[in-house]
C-alpha positions in Angstrom: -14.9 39.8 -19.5 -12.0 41.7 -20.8 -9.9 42.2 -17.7 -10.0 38.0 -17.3 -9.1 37.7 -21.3 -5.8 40.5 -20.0 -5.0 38.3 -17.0 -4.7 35.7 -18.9 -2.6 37.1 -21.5 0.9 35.1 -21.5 3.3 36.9 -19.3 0.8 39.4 -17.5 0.4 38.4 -13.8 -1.2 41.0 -12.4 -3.8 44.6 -13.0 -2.8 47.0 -11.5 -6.3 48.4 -9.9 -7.9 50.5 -7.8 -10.9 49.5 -5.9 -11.4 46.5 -8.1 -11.2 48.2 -11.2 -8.5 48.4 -13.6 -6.5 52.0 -14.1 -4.0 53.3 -16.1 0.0 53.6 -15.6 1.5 56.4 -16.5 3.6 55.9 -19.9 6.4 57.4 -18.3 7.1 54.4 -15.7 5.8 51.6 -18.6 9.6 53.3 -20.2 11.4 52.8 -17.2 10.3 49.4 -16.8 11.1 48.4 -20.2 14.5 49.7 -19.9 15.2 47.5 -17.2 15.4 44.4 -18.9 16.5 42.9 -21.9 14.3 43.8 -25.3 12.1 45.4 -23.0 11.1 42.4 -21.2 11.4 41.6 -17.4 11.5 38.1 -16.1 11.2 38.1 -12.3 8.6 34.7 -11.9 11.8 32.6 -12.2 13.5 34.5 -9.4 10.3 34.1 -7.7 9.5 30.4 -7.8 11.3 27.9 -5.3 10.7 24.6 -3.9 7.6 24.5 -1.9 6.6 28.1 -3.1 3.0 28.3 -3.1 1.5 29.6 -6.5 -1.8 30.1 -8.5 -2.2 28.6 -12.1 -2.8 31.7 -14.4 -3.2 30.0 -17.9 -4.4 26.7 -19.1 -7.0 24.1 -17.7 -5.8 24.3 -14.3 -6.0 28.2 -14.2 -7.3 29.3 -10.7 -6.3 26.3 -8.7 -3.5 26.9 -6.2 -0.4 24.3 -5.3 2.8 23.9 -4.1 6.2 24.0 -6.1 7.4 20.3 -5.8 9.8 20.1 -8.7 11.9 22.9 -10.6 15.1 23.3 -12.7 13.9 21.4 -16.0 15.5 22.2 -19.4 12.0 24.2 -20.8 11.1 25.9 -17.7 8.6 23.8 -16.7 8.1 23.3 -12.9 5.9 20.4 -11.1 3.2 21.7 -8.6 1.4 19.4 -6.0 -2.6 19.8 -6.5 -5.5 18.8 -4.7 -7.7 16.9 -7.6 -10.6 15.0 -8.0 -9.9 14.4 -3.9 -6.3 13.7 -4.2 -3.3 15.3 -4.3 -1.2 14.8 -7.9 2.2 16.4 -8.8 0.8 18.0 -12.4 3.9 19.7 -15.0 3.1 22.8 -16.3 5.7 25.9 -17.7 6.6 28.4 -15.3 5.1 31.2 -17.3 2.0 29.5 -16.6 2.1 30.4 -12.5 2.3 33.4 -10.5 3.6 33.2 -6.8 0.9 34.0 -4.7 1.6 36.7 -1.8 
């Protein structure tokens, strides 16, 4: 499905949608945004994530499972989220960029 292939595109967290399905944003406020950070690129997930944050895996073999932030501040942004697997919990290490915070 190409809207999962797009959320799971390094860096994008969320679509922006209406009613479920996916819609355009206007090119005007895709400038503003890019002007707002460095090379065009905004990095608010680190700002975001804090110990015991809750968060959703977006990327990689654990992508849908939820956790908590148990572990942060390692030299290549990489964070350590308690899971529930296989019927126990287990800190797991993934990057940062992997996560989104949920709401």
């Amino acid at each position: 499905d190409y809207h999962g292939s797009v959320r799971s595109t390094r860096g994008v967290l969320h679509v922006v949608s209406k009613n479920g399905q996916a819609v355009a944003v206007d090119p005007k406020v895709i400038i503003e945004l890019q002007a707002l950070g460095p090379e065009g690129i905004l990095s608010l997930l680190d700002a975001e994530l804090k110990l015991g944050s809750k968060i959703k895996v977006i990327r990689g073999i654990f992508a849908g499972s939820e956790g908590e932030v148990v572990k942060l501040a390692t030299p290549q942004k990489r964070i350590a989220v308690l899971m529930s697997l296989l019927g126990s919990e287990q800190a797991v290490e993934l990057s940062s960029e992997d996560v989104a915070p949920l709401d």
